[in-house]
C-alpha angles and dihedrals in degrees: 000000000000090000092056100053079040092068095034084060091052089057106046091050086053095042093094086042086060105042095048082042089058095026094046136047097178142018130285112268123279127249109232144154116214139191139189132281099223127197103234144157110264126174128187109257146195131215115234142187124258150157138203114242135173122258090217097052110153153146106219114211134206109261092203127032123248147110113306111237104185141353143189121279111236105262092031106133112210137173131242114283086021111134119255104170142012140211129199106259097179090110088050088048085056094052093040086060091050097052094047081054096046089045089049082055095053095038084060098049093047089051095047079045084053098051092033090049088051099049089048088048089057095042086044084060094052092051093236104127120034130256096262091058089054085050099048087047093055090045089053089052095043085052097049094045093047086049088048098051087044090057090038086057095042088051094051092044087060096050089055094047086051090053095052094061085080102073102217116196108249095214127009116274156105122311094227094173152009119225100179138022141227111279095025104119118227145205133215109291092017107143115240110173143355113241116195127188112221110190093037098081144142137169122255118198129169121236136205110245086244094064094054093086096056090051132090138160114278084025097149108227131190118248127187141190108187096303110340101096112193130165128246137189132241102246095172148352125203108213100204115092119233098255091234109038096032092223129135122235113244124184124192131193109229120201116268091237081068095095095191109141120221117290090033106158109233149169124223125184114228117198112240095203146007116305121238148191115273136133123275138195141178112284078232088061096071119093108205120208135152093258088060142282119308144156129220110237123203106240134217086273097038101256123135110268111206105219118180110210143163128253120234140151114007127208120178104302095347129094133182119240129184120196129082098329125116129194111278092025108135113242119190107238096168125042104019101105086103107026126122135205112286106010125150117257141220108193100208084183144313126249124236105251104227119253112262 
């Protein structure tokens, strides 16, 4: 009795079997997601380091000697023209008052030449002094406007020096470092303080001389910071080599949505040869397997399309392919892990390819 419910149990388990296997000659659609195999400009590149520094980098010095009476605190922000150092200017003071005086002196002698040059002129008409005595006259009054305008000039060569006690930033920015204290005394040239500009920035790289060639002003380059990817711009490139490293200076501009401060550690792929026209698809898009790379393609009656194909240049998300796929073809990039050739499809959407 046994045997027999036995075997009733066993059909009616393979009953279904039986009835997909008679209803149905192939599995249900796949769910998938697809994008576009796009035509683009791709060039080999090579990743490089970089950092982001600052376009108005200095250490501002002192232009007269003298003891430093104050200086800006590091972090301070300050405009251009703001003060960032100054220097006792009590032994200036006392030369600035010498020189007014020397200069009311000299005023005074070149007025007293002027009206003694003019009496000697009228008596000159009337014949009543001689020529030397005119001469000796204008000679008097050249000499005493010539000492005027030299004490004129010493007197404005101390107020300069007076307004330079006060160390002005040259260009708005942070103090980042302070390079001498209150008290200490200075000399001409002496450093002070480092004033860094921190909106003005850009990114340098150095560059190997075989990548020159690939590289023009307004090339947009990839630059990268752990996973965030942007593009910046060649802003410049300085063709002379570093006598030691061999490597070209390379500056870039970054968007100003980059939000990477000054001394930011980076990476920034540089192309190693022309780029050129080939056929690219999302990384997502590749099926790997031990008998070699392909994508699924959605074919005319919406069936997958197993295509084999080679790898080549990479770009972001992007990757070239060669093998039997054309721009605009519809490759599967999400989905495909368990497809097989020929199976019937359901696009639940397609991805936006990204903009080379």
């Amino acid at each position: 009795m046994w045997r027999v419910v036995l075997r009733g149990l066993l059909a009616i388990a393979a009953a279904p079997g039986v009835a997909y296997a008679q209803g149905q000659q192939e599995p249900p659609p796949a769910l998938v997601k697809t994008a576009s195999a796009r035509s683009v400009e791709m060039a080999p590149t090579v990743w490089v380091p970089g950092v982001v520094v600052s376009r108005d980098d200095a250490k501002i010095g002192a232009e007269v000697a003298g003891r430093l009476q104050m200086v800006a605190e590091v972090g301070i922000r300050l405009s251009a023209g703001d003060i960032l150092a100054r220097i006792d200017d009590r032994e200036l003071k006392l030369e600035q008052q010498q020189a007014k005086a020397v200069l009311v002196r000299e005023r005074a002698r070149l007025a007293y030449a002027k009206q003694d040059l003019k009496r000697v002129s009228e008596l000159a008409d009337k014949e009543l002094i001689t020529e030397n005595r005119l001469d000796e006259a204008r000679a008097a009054h050249d000499a005493a406007s010539a000492e005027q305008g030299a004490a004129q000039a010493r007197l404005e060569l101390i107020n300069d020096r007076l307004a330079r006690t006060a160390v002005r930033a040259p260009f708005a920015g942070v103090v980042s470092e302070r390079l001498r204290r209150a008290g200490e005394r200075v000399d001409e040239g002496d450093e002070i303080v480092r004033l860094v500009n921190t909106t003005s920035l850009e990114v340098q790289i150095r560059v190997a001389p075989n990548t020159l060639p690939h590289l023009t002003l307004d090339s947009p380059l990839r630059v990268k910071v752990d996973s965030v990817i942007l593009t910046g711009k060649v802003r410049s490139i300085v063709p002379v080599g570093d006598d030691l490293s061999r490597l070209y200076d390379v500056r870039l501009v970054l968007p100003e949505s980059s939000g990477w401060p000054a001394g930011t550690v980076l990476r920034v792929a540089v192309p190693t040869a022309t780029p050129r026209e080939v056929i690219a698809v999302p990384r997502d898009a590749l099926v790997l397997r031990r008998d070699g790379v392909s994508v699924f393609r959605v074919s005319a009656d919406n069936k997958a399309e197993k295509i084999s194909v080679e790898t080549g240049v990479a770009e972001g998300t992007m990757i070239e392919i060669t093998g039997d796929i054309r721009d605009g073809d519809q490759v599967i990039v999400r989905g495909g892990e368990r497809l097989r050739p020929g199976q019937s499809l359901k696009i639940m959407g397609t991805d936006r390819a990204p903009e080379s």
